[in-house]
N, C-alpha and C positions, 0 to 999 in steps of 0.2 A: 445516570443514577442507578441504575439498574447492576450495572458494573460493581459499582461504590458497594452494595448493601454486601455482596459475600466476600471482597475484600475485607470490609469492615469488620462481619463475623469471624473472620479467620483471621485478623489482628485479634477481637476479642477472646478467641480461644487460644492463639500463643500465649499471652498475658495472663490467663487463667492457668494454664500448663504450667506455665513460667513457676507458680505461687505455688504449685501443688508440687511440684518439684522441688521444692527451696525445704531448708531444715525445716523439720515436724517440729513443732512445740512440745508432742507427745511424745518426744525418744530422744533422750540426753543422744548425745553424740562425742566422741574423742578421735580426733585423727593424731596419731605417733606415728613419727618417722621411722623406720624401722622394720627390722623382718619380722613373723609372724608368730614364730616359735618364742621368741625373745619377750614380746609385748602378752603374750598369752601366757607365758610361766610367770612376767610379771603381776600379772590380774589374777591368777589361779592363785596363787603366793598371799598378795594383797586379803583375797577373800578369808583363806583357810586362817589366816592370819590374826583375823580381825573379827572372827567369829562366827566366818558363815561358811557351811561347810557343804561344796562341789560335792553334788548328789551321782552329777554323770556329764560325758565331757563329747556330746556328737561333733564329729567330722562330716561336716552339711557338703564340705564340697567334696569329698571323695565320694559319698552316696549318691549326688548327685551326676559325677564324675560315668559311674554305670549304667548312666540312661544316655549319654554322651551318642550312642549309634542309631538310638531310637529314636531319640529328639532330633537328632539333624542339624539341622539349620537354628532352632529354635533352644539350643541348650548353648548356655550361657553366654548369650549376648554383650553383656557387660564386658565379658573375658576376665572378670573376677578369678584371682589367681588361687585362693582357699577363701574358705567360709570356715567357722568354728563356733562352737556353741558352748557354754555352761550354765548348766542349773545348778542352784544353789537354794538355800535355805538357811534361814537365822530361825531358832526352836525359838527364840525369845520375845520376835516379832512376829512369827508365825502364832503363838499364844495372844499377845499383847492384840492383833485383828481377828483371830477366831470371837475371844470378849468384847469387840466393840463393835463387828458384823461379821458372822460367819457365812456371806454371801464373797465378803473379801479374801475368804482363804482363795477363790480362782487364783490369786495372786500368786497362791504357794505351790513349788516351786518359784522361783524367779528364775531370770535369763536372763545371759549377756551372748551377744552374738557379736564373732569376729571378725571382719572383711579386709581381705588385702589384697594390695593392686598397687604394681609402682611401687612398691618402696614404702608404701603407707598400710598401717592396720588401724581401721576404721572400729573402734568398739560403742555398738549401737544397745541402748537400756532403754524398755518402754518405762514412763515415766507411773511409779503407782500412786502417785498423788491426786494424778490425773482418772486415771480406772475409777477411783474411790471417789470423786468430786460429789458431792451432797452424800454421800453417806457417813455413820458414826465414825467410822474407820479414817475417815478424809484426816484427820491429824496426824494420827499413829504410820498414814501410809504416806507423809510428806518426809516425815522424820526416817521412817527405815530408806525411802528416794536418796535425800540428803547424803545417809552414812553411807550408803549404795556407793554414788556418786565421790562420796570424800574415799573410800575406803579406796576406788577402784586410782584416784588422779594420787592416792598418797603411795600407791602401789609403783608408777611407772616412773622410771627415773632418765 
């Protein structure tokens, strides 16, 4: 029995792992086959397109790239092959939640961050629906989510 009880425990924390692992409820997710260049001019594109307009465009994994001899062993485990970032902002939804909670501007800028590995570029959105949940803004911040989201999948082809 004694055996049993930290087997047991270390079943129940695979299983817990397992869940915390698995898609976040809180971060749209898209995986595109594709190189990264390609899927990221189509999402720049999409944005500038549709209304929102790319304030500034970090390269997370070339920044990261220059701690590569410091870090060691411990930089970039994944082997994530880029990381890319875009901020953006809509002036119309950025107004529309200053008026219904000016706690929700944290929101403003937005992000979209890129991840690519294998062939695939992963484009990961925290969800502002979710940020705003019980507050005024929770409507205004499902609907700017939504066009987010439409704006980015009408983008990729």
């Amino acid at each position: 029995m004694k055996r049993l009880i930290p087997l047991l425990l270390f079943s129940v924390g695979l299983v817990f792992a397992a869940q915390v692992m698995a898609d976040s409820p809180m971060i749209y997710e898209k995986d595109v086959k594709g190189e990264m260049d390609a899927t990221y001019k189509e999402v720049f594109n999409a944005l500038e397109n549709n209304g929102y307009y790319v304030i500034f465009e970090p390269n997370i994994g070339r920044n990261l790239a220059s701690f590569k001899q410091r870090w060691g062993k411990d930089y970039n485990k994944n082997q994530l092959e880029s990381i890319r970032s875009m901020v953006f902002c809509n002036a119309w939804y950025a107004n529309q939640m200053s008026n219904a909670d000016p706690q929700m501007l944290a929101l403003c800028p937005l992000h979209i961050s890129l991840v690519y590995k294998n062939g695939i570029t992963r484009i990961l959105f925290v969800r502002p629906s979710l940020v705003a949940t019980g507050s005024p803004a929770e409507k205004i911040a499902l609907e700017l989510e939504q066009d987010v989201i439409r704006t980015i999948e009408s983008g990729l082809h």
